[in-house]
N, CA, C and O atoms as CSV, one atom per row, in Angstrom:
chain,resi,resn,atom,element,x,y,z
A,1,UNK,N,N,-4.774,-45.946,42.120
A,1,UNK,CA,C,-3.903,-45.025,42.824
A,1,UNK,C,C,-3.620,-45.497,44.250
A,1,UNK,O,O,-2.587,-45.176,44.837
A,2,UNK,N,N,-4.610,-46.304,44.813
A,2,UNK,CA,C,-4.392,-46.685,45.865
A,2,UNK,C,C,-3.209,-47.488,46.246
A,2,UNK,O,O,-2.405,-47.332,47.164
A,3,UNK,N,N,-3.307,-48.472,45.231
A,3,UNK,CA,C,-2.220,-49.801,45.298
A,3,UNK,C,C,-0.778,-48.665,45.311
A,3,UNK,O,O,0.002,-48.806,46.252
A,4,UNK,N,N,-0.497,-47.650,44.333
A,4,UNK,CA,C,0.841,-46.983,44.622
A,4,UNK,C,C,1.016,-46.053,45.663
A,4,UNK,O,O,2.074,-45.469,45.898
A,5,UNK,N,N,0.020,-45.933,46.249
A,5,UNK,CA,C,0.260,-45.579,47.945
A,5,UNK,C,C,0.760,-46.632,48.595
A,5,UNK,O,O,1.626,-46.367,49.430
A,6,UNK,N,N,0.466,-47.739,48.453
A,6,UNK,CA,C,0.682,-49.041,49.273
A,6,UNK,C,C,2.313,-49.208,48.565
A,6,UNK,O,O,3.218,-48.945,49.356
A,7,UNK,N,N,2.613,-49.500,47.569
A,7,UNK,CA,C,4.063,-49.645,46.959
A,7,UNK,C,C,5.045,-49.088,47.528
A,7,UNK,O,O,4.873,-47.911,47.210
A,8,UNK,N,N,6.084,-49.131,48.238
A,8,UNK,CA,C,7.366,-48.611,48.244
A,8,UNK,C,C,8.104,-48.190,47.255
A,8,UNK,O,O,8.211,-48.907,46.260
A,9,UNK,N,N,8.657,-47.145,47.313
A,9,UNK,CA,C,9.756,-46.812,46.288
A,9,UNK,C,C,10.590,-47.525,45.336
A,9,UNK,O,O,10.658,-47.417,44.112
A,10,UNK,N,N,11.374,-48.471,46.363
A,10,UNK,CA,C,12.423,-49.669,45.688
A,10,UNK,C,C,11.680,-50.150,44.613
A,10,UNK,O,O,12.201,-50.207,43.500
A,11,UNK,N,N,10.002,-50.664,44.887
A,11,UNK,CA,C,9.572,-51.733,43.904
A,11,UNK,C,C,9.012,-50.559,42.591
A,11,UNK,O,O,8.156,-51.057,41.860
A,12,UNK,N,N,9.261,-49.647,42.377
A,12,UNK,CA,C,8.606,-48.282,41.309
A,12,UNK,C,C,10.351,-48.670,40.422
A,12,UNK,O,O,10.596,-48.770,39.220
A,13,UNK,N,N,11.189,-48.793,41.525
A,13,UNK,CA,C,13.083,-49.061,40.324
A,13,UNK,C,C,12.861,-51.108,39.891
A,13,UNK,O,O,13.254,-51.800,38.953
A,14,UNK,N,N,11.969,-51.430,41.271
A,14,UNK,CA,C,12.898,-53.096,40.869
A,14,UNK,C,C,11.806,-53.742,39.743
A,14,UNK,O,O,12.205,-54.558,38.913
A,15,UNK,N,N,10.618,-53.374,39.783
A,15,UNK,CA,C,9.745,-53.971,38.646
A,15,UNK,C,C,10.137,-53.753,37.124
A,15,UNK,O,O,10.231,-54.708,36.352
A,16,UNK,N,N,10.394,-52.226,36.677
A,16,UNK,CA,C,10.927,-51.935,35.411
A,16,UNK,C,C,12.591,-52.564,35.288
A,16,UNK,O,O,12.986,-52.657,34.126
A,17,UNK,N,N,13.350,-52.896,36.123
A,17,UNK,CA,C,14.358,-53.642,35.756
A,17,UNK,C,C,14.369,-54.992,35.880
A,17,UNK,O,O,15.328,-55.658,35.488
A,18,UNK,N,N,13.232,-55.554,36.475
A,18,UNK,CA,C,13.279,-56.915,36.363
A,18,UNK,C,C,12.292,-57.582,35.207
A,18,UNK,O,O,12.408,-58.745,34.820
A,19,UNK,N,N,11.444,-56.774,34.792
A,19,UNK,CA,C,10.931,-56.551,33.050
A,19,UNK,C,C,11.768,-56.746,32.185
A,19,UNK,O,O,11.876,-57.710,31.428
A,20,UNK,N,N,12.727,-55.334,32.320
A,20,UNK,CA,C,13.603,-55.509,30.932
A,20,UNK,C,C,14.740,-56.311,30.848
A,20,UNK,O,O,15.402,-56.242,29.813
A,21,UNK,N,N,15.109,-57.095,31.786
A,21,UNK,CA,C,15.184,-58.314,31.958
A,21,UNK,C,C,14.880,-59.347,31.930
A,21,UNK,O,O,15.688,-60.268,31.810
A,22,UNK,N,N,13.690,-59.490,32.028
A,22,UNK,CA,C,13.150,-60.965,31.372
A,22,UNK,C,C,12.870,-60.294,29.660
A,22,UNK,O,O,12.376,-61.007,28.787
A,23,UNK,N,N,13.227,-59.023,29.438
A,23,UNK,CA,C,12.596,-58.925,27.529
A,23,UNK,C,C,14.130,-59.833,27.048
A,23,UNK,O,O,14.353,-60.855,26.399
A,24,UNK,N,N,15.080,-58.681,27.867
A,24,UNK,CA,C,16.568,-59.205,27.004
A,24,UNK,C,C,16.737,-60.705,26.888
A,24,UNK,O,O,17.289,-61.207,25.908
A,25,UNK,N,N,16.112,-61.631,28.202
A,25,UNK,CA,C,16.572,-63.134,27.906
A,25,UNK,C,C,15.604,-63.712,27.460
A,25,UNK,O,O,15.608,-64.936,27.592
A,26,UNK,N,N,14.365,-63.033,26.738
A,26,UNK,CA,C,13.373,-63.498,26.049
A,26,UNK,C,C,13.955,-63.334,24.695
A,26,UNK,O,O,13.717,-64.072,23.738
A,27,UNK,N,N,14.811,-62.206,24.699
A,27,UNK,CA,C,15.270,-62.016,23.445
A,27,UNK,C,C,16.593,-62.758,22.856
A,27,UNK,O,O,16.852,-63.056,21.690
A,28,UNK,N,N,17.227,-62.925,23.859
A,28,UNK,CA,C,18.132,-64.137,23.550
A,28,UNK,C,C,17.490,-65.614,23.819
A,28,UNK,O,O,18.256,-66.575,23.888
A,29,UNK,N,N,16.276,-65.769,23.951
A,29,UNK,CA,C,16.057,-67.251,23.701
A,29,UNK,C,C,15.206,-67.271,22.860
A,29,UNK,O,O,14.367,-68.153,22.677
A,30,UNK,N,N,15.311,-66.597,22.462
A,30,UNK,CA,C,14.200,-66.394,20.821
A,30,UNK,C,C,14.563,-65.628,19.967
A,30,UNK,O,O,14.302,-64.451,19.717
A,31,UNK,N,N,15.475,-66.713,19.325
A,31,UNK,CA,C,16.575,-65.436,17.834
A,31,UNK,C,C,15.606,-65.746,16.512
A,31,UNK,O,O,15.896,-65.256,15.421
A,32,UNK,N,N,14.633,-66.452,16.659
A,32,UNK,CA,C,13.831,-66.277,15.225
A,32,UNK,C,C,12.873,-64.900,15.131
A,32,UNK,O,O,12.420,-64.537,14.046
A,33,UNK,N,N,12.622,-64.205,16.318
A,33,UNK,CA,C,11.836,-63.352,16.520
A,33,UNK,C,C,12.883,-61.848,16.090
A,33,UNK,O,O,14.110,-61.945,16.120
A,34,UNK,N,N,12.398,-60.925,15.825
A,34,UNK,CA,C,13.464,-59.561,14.819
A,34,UNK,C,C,13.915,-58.995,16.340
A,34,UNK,O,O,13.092,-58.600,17.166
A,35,UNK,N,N,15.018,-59.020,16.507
A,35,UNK,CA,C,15.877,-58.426,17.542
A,35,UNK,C,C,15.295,-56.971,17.803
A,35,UNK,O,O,15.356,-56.659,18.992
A,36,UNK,N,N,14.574,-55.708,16.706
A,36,UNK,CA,C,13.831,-54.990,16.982
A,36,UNK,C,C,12.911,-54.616,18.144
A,36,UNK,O,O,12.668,-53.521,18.651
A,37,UNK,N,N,12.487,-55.805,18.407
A,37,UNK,CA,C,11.212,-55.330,19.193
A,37,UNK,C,C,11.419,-55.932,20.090
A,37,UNK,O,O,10.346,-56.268,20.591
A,38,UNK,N,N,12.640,-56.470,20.890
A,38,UNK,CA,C,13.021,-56.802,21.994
A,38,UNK,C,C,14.069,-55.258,22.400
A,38,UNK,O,O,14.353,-54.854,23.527
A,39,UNK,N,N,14.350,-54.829,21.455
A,39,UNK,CA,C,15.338,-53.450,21.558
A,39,UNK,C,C,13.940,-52.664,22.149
A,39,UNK,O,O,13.686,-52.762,23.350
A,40,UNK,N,N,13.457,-52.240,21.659
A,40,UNK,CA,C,12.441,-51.279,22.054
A,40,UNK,C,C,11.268,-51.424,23.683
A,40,UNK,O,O,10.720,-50.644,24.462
A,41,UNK,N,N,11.388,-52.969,23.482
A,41,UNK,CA,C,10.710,-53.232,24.355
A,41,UNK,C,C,11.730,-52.863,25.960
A,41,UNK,O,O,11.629,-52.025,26.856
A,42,UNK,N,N,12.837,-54.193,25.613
A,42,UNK,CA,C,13.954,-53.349,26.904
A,42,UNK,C,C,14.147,-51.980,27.202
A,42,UNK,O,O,14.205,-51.669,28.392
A,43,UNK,N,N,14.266,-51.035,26.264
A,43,UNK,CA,C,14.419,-49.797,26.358
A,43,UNK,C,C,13.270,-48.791,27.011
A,43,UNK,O,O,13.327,-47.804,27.744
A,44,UNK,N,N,12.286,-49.476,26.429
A,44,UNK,CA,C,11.043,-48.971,26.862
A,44,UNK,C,C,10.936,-48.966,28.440
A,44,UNK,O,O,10.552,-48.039,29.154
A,45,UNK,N,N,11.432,-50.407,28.866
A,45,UNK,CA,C,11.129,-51.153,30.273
A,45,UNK,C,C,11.964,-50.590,31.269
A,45,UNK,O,O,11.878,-50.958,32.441
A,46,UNK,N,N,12.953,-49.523,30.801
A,46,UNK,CA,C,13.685,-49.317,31.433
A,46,UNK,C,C,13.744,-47.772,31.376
A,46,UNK,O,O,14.153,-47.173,32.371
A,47,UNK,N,N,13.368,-47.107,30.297
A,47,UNK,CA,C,12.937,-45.046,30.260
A,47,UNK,C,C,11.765,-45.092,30.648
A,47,UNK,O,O,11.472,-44.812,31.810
A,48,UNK,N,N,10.953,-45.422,29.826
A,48,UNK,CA,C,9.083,-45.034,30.261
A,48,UNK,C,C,8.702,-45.709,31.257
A,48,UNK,O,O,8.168,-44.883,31.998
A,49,UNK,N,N,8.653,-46.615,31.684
A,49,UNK,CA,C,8.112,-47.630,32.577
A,49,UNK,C,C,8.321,-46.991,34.298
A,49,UNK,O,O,7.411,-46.836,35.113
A,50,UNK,N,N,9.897,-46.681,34.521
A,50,UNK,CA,C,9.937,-45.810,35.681
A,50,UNK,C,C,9.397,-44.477,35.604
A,50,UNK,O,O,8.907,-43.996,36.626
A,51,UNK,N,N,9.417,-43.800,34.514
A,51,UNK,CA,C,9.011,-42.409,34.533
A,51,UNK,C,C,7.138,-42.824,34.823
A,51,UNK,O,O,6.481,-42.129,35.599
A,52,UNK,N,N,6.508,-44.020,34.074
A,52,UNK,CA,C,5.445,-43.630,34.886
A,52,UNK,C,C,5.284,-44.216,36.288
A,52,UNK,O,O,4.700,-43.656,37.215
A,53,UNK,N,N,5.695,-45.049,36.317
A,53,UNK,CA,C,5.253,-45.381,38.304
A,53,UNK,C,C,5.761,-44.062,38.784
A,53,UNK,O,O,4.874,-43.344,39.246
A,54,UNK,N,N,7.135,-43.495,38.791
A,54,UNK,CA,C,7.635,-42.401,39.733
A,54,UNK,C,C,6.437,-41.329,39.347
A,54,UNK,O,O,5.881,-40.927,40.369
A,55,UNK,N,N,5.996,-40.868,38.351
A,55,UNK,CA,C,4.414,-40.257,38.236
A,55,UNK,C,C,3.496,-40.640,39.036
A,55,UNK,O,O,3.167,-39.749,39.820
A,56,UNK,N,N,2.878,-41.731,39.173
A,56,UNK,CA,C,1.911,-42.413,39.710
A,56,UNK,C,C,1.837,-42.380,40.854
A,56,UNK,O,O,0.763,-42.149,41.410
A,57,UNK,N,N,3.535,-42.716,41.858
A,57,UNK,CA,C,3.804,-42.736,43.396
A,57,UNK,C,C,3.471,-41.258,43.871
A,57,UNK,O,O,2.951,-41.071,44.972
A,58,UNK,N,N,3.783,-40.214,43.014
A,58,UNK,CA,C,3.944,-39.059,43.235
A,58,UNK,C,C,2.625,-38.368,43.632
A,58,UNK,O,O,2.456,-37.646,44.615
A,59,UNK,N,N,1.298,-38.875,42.263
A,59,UNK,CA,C,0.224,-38.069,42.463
A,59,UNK,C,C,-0.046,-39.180,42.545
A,59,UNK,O,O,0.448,-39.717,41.554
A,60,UNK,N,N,-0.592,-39.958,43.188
A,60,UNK,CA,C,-0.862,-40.934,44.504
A,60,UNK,C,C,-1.449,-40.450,45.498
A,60,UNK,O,O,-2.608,-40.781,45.746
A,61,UNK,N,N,-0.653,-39.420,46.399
A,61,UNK,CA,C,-0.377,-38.848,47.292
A,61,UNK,C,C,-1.104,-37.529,47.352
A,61,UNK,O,O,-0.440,-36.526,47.093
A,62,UNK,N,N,-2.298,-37.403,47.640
A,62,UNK,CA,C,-3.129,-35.595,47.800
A,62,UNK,C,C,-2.532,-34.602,48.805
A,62,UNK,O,O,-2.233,-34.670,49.997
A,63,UNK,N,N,-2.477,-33.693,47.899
A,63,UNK,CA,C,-2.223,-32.343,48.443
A,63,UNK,C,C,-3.252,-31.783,48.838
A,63,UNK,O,O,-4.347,-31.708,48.280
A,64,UNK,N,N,-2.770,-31.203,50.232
A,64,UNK,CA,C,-3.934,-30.501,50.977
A,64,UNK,C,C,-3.103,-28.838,50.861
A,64,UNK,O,O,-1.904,-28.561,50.906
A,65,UNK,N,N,-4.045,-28.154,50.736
A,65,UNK,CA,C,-4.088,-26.452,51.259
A,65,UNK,C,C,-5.002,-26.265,52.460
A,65,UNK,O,O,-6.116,-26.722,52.717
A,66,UNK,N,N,-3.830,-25.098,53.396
A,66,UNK,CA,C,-4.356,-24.888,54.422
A,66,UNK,C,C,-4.238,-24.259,55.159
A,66,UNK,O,O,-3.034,-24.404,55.374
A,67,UNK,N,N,-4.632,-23.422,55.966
A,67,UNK,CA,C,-3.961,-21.810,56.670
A,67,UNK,C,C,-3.385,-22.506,58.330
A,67,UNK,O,O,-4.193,-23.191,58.957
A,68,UNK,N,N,-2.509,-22.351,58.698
A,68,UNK,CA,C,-2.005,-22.704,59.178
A,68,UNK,C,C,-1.266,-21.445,60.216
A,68,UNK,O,O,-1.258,-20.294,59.781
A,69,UNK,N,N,-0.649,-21.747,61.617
A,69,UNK,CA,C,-0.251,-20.590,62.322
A,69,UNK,C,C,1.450,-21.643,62.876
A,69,UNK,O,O,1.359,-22.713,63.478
A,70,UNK,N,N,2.375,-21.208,62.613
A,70,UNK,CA,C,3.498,-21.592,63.426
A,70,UNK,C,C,3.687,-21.771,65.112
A,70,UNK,O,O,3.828,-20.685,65.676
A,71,UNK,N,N,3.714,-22.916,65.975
A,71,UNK,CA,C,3.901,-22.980,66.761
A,71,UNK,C,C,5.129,-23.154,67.121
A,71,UNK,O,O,5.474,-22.310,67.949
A,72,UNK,N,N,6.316,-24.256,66.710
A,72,UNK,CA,C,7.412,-24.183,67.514
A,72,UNK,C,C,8.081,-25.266,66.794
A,72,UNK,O,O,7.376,-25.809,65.944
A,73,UNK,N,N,9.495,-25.795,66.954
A,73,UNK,CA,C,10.192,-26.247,65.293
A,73,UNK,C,C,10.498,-27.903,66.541
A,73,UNK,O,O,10.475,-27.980,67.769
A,74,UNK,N,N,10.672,-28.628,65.802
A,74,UNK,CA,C,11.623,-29.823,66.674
A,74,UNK,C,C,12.744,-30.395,65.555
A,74,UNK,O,O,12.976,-29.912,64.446
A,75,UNK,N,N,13.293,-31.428,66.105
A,75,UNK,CA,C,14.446,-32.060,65.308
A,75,UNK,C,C,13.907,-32.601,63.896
A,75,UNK,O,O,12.821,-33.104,63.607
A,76,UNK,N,N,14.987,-32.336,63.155
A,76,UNK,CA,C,14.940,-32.986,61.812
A,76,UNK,C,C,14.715,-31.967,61.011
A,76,UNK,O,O,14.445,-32.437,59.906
A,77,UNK,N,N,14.679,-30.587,60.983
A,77,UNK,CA,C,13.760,-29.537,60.734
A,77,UNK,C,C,12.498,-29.943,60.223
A,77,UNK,O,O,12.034,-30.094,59.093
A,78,UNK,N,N,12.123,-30.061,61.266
A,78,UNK,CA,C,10.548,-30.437,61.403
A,78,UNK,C,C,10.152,-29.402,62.198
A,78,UNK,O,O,10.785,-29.240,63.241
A,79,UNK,N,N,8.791,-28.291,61.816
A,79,UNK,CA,C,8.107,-27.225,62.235
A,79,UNK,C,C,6.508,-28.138,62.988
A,79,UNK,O,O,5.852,-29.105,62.601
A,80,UNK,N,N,6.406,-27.207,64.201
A,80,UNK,CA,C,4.727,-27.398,64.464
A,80,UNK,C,C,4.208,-26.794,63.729
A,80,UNK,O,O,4.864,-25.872,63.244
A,81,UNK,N,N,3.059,-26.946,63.353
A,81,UNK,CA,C,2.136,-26.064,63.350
A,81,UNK,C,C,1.201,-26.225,63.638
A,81,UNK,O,O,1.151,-27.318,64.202
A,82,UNK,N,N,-0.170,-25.529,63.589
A,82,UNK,CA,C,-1.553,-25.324,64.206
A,82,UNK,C,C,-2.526,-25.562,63.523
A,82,UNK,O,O,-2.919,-24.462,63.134
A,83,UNK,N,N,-3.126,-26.283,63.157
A,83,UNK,CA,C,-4.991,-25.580,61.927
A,83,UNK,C,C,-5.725,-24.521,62.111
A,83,UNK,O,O,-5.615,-23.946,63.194
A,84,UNK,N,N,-6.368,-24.160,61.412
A,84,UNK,CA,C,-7.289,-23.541,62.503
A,84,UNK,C,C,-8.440,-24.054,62.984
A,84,UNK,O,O,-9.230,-23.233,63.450
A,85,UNK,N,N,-8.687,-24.973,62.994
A,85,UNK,CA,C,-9.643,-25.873,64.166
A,85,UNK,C,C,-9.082,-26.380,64.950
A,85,UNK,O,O,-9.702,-27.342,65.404
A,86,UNK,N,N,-7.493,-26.099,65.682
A,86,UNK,CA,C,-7.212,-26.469,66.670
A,86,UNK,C,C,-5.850,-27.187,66.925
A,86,UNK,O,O,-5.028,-26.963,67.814
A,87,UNK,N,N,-5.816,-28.276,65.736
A,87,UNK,CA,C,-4.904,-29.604,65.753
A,87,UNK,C,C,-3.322,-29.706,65.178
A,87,UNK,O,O,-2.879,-30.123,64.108
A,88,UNK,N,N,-2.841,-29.283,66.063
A,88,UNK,CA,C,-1.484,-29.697,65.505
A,88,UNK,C,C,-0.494,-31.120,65.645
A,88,UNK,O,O,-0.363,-32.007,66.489
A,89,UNK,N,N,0.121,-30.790,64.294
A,89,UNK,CA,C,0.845,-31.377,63.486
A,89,UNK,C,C,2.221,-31.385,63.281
A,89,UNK,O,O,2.730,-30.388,63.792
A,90,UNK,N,N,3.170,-32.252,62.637
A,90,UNK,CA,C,4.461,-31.755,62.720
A,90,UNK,C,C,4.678,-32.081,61.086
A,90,UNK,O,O,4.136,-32.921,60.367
A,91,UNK,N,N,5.515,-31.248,60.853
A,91,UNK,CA,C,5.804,-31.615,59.107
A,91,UNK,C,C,7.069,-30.789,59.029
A,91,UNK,O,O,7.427,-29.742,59.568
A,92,UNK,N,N,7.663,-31.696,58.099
A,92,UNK,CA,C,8.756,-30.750,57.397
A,92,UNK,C,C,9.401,-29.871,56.468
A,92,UNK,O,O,9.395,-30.193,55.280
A,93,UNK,N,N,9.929,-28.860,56.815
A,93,UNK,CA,C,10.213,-27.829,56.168
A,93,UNK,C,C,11.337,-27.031,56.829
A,93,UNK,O,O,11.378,-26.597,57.980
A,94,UNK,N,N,12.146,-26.943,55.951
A,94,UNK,CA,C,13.943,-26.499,56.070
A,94,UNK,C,C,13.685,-24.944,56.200
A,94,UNK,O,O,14.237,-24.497,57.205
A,95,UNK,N,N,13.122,-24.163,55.596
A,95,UNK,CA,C,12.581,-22.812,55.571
A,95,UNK,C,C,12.227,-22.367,56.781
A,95,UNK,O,O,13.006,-21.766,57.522
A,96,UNK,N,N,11.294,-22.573,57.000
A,96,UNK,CA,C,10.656,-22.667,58.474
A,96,UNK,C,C,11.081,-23.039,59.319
A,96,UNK,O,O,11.273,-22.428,60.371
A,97,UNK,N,N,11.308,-24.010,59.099
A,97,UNK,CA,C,12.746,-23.964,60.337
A,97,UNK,C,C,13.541,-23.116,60.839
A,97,UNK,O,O,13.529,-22.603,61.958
A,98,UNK,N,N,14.680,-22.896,59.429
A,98,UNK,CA,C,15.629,-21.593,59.537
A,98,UNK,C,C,15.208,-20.847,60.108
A,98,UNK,O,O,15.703,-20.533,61.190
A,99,UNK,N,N,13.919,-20.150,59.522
A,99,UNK,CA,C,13.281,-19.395,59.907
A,99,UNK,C,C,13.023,-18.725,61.428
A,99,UNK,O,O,13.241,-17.584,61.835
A,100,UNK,N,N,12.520,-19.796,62.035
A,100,UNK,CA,C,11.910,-20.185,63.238
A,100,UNK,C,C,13.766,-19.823,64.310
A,100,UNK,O,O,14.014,-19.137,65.302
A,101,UNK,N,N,14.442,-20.513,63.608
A,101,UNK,CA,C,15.886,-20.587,64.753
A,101,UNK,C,C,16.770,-19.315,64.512
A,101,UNK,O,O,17.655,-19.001,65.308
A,102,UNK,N,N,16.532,-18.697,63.539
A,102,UNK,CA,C,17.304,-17.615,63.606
A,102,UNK,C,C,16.552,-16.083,63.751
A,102,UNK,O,O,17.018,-14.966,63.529
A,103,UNK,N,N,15.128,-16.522,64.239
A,103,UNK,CA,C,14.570,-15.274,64.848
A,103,UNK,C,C,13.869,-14.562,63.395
A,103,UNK,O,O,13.309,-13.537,63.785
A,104,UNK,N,N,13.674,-14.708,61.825
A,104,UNK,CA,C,13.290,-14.071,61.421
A,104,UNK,C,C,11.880,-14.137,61.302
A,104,UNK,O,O,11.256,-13.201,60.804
A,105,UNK,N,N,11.098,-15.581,61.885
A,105,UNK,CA,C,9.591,-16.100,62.060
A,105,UNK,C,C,9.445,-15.869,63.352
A,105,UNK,O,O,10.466,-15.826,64.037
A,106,UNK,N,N,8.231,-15.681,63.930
A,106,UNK,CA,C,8.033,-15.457,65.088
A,106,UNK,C,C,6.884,-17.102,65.424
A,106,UNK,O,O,6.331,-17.611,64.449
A,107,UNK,N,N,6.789,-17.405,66.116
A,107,UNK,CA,C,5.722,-18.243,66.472
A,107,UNK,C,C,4.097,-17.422,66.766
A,107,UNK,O,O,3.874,-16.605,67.658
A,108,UNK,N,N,3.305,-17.832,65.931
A,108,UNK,CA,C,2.466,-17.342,65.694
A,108,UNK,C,C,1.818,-16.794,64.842
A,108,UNK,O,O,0.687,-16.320,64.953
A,109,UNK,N,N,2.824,-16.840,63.495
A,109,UNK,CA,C,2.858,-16.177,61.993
A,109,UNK,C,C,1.747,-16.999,61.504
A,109,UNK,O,O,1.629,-18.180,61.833
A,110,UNK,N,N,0.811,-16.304,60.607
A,110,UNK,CA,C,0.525,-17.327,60.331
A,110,UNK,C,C,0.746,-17.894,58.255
A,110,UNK,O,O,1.020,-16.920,57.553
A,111,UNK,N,N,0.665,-18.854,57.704
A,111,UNK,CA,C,0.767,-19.315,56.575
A,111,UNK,C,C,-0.232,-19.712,56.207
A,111,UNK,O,O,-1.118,-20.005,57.009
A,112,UNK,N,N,-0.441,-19.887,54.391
A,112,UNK,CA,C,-0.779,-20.648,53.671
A,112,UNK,C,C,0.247,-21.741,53.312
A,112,UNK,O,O,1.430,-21.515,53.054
A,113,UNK,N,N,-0.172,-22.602,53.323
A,113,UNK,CA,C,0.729,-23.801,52.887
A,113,UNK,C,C,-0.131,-24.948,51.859
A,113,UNK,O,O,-1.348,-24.954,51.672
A,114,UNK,N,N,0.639,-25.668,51.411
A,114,UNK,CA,C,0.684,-26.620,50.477
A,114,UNK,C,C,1.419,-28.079,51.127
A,114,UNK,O,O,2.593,-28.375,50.906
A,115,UNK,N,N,0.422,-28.955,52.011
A,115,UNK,CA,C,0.971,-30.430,52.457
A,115,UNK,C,C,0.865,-31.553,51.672
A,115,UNK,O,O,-0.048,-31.474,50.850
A,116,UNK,N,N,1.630,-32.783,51.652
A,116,UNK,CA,C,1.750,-33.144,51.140
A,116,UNK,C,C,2.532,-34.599,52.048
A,116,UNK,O,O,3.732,-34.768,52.263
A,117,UNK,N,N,1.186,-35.629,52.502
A,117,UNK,CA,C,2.302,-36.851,53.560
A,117,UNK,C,C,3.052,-35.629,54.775
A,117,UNK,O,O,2.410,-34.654,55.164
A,118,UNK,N,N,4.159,-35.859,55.129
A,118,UNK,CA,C,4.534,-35.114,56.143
A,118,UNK,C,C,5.843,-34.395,55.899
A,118,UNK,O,O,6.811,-34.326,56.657
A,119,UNK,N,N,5.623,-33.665,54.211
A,119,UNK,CA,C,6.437,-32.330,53.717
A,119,UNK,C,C,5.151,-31.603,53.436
A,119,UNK,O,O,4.165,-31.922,52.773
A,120,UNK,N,N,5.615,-29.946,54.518
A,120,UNK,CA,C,5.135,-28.990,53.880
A,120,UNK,C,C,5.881,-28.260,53.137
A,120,UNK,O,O,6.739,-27.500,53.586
A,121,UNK,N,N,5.572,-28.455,51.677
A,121,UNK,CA,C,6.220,-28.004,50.215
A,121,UNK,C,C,6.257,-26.612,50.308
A,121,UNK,O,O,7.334,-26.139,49.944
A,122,UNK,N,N,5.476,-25.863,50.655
A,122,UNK,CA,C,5.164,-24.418,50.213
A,122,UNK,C,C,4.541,-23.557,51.097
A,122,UNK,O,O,3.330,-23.611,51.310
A,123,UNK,N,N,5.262,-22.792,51.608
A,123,UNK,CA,C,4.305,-21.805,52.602
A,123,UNK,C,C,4.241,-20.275,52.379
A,123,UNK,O,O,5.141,-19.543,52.792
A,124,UNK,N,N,3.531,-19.969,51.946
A,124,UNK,CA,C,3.326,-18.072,51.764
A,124,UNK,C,C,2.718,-17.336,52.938
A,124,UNK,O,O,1.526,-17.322,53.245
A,125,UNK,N,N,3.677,-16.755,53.520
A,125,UNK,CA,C,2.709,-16.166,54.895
A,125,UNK,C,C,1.297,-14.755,54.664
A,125,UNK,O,O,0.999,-13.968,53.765
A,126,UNK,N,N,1.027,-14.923,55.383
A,126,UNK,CA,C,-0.441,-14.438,54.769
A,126,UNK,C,C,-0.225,-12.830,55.222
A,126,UNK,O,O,0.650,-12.491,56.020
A,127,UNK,N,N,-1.145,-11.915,54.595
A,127,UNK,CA,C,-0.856,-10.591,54.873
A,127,UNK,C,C,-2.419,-10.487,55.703
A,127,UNK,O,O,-3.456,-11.150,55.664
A,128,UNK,N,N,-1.824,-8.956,56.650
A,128,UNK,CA,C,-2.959,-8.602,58.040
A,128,UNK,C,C,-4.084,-8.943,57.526
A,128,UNK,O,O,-4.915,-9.505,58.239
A,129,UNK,N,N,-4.437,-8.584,55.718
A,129,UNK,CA,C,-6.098,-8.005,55.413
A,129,UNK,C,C,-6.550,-9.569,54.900
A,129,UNK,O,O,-7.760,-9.733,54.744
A,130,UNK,N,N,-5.779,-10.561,54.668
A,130,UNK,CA,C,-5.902,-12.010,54.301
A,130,UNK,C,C,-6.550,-12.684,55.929
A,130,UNK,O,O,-7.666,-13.182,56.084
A,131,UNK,N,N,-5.467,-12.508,57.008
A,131,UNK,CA,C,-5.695,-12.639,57.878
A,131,UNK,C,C,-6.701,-12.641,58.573
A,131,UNK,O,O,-7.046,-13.483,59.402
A,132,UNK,N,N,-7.431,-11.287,58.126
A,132,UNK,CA,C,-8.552,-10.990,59.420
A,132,UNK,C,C,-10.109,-11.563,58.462
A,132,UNK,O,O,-11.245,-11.625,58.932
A,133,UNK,N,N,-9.805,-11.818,57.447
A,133,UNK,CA,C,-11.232,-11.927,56.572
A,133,UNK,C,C,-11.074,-13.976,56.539
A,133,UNK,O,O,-11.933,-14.652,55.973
């Protein structure tokens, strides 16, 4: 899992097409072999093969949960926020944002969230009796 943390995106598209590419001209330089299983194999190299790296890149990547308090939004809709041991962070989230600029979040709210690299996916704001316990 590590190594597909380290991988870029591009190479999760350019490996499965440069596979089923060397099957097809394996398969045209070898017509004694049943054209079958160069069909399946290209096909393969090119549906399954990305569907699993784009899997792999994906949960690669740990999700953290974490209560969190809104401090203040910057460019990109990118939100602060707080831990509660202290340390803030910047991550993004279009919600929160909105949120934050059109007055319906206050700074100081606080959330549960779901991070993930530097998208926060999911935030449920917490109720008073969540809050105080």
């Amino acid at each position: 899992m590590k190594f597909m943390r380290r991988v870029g995106w591009p190479v999760t598209l350019f490996v499965p097409l440069i596979l089923a590419l060397a099957i097809a001209v394996a398969g045209i330089l070898s017509p004694d072999l049943p054209r079958i299983y160069f069909i399946i194999g290209f096909l393969s190299a090119l549906i399954v093969l990305p569907g699993i790296f784009v899997t792999l890149k994906v949960l690669s990547h740990p999700v953290t949960a974490a209560v969190v308090t809104l401090v203040t939004t910057r460019k990109g809709q990118n939100v602060v926020v707080m831990f509660e041991d202290g340390t803030k962070n910047t991550y993004q989230n279009a919600q929160l944002y909105a949120g934050l600029l059109t007055g319906e979040l206050k700074p100081g709210q606080r959330f549960r969230v779901l991070i993930r690299d530097d998208l926060l996916f999911r935030a449920q704001p917490l109720d008073d009796e969540e809050a105080r316990s």
